[in-house]
VEXDREN-2710 file (C-alpha; in Angstrom, 1 decimal):
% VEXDREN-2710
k/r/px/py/pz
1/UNK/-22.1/5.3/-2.2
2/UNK/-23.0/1.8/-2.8
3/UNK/-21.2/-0.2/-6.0
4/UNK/-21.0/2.8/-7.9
5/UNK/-18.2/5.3/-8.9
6/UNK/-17.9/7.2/-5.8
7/UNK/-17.0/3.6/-3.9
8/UNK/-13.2/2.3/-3.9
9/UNK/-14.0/-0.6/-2.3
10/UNK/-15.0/-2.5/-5.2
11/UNK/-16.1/-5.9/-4.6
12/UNK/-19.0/-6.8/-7.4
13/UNK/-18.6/-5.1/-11.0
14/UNK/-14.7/-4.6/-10.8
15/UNK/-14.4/-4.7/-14.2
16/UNK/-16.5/-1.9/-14.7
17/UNK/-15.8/0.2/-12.0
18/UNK/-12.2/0.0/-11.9
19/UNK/-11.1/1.6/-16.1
20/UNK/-13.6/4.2/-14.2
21/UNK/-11.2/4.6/-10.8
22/UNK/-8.4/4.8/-13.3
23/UNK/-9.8/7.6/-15.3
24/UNK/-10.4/9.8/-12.0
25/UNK/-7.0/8.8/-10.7
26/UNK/-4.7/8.9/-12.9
27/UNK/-4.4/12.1/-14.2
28/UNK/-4.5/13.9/-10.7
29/UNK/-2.0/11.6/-9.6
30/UNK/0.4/12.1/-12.3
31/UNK/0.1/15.8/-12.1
32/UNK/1.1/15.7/-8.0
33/UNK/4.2/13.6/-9.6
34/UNK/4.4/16.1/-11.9
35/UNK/4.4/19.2/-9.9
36/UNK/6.3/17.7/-7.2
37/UNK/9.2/17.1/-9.3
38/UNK/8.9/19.8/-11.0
39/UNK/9.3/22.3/-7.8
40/UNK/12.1/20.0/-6.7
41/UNK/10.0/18.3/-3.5
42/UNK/9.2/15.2/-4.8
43/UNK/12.9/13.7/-3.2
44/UNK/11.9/14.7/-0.1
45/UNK/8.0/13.9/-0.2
46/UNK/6.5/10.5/0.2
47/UNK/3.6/9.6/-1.8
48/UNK/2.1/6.4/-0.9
49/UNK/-0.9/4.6/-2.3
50/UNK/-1.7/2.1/0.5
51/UNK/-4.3/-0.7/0.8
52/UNK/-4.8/-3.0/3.8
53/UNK/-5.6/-5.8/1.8
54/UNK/-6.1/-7.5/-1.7
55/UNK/-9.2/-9.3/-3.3
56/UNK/-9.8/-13.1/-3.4
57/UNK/-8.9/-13.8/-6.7
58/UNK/-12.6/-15.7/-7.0
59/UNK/-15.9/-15.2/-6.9
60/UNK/-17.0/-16.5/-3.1
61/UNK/-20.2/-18.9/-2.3
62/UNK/-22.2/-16.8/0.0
63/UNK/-20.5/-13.5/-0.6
64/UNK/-21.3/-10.7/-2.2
65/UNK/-18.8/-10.5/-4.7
66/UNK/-15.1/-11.2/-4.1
67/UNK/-14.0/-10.6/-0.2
68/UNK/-10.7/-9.4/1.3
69/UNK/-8.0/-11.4/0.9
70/UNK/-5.4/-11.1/4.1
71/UNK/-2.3/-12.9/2.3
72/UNK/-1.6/-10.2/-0.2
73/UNK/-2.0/-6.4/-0.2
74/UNK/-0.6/-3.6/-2.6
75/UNK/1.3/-0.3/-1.9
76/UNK/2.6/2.1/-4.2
77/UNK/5.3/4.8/-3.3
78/UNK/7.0/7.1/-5.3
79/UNK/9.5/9.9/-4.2
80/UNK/11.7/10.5/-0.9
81/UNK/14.2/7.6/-1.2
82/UNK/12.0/5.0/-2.7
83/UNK/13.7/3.0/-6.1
84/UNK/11.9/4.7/-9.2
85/UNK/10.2/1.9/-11.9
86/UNK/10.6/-1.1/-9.5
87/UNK/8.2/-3.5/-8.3
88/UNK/8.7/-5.7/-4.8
89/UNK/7.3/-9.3/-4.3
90/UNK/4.7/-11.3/-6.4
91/UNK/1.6/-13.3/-5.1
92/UNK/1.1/-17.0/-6.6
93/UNK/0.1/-17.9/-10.2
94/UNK/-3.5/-17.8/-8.7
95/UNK/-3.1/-14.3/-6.7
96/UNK/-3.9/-16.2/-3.6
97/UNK/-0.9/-15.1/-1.7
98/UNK/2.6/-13.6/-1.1
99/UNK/5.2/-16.0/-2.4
100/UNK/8.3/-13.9/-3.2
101/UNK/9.7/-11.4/-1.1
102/UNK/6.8/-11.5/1.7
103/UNK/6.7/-8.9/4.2
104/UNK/4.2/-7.6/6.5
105/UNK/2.1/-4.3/7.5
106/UNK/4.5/-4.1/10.2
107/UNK/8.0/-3.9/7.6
108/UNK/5.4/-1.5/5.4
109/UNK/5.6/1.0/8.8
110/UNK/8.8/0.5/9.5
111/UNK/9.8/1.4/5.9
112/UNK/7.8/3.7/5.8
113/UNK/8.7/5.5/9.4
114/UNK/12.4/4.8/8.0
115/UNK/11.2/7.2/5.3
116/UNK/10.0/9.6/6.8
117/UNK/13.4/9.8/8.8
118/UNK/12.4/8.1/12.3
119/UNK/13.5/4.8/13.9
120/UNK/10.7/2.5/14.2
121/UNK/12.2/0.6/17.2
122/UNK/12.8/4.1/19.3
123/UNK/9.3/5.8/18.2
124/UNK/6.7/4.4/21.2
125/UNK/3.3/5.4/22.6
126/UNK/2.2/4.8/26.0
127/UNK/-0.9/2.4/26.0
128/UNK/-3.2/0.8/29.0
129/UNK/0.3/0.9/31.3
130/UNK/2.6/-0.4/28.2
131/UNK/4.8/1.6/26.5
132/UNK/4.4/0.1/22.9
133/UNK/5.5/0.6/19.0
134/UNK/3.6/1.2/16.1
135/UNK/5.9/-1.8/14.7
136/UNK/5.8/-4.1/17.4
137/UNK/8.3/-6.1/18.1
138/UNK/8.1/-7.0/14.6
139/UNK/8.9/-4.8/11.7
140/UNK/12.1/-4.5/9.6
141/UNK/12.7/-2.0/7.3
142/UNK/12.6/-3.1/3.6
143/UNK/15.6/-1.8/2.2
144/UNK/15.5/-3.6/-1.1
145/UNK/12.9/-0.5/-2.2
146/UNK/15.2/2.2/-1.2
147/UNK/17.3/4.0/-3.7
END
């Protein structure tokens, strides 16, 4: 799909492309909200708008456009538990990294499991002889975002 409307992963014309995401997003979006609520589910459903990653917060020499940027990433929840109208942590004056209230993918699963109503440090899978978690032995649960 290239650098056009169809592609998420925006690296190039982000100021164009993204007022466009939003248009296509947001109204579907709000109308799952919507519905959910509505019907009484959305306490007990987890929406969550997950990324992996954030952008550099400049243009790169050599690259093609801005690249992924490992010390910050953005996740949106709403419903089943999660504080309503609240935002968690904040990346530098620059938007090079996580400076306030930094966690990691592996407290994002374990919130998230803890969401979903199972305990991260019990839930295992068996893998090349180990029996391992999707949390590691790292992951807390980030309680400050619960309701």
């Amino acid at each position: 799909m290239g650098e056009d409307v169809g592609n998420w992963d925006g690296h190039k014309k982000l100021a164009d492309q993204y007022p466009i995401h939003a248009e296509i997003l947001d109204q579907p979006c709000a109308a799952l909200l919507r519905e959910l609520k509505g019907r009484g589910l959305l306490a007990d459903t987890l929406v969550a708008f997950v990324t992996e990653f954030d952008r550099m917060p400049t243009f790169q020499k050599g690259a093609n456009g801005r690249d992924h940027n490992p010390k910050g990433f953005t996740v949106w929840l709403a419903g089943a538990g999660v504080k309503r109208g609240f935002s968690h942590g904040a990346t530098d004056e620059f938007g090079y990294q996580a400076v306030e209230n930094v966690t990691n993918i592996y407290d994002l699963h374990a919130t998230l499991l803890h969401l979903l109503g199972l305990d991260h440090e019990r839930l295992s899978f068996y893998n090349n002889g180990v029996e391992r978690r999707l949390t590691d032995v790292h992951g807390h649960v980030i309680h400050e975002i619960l309701a």
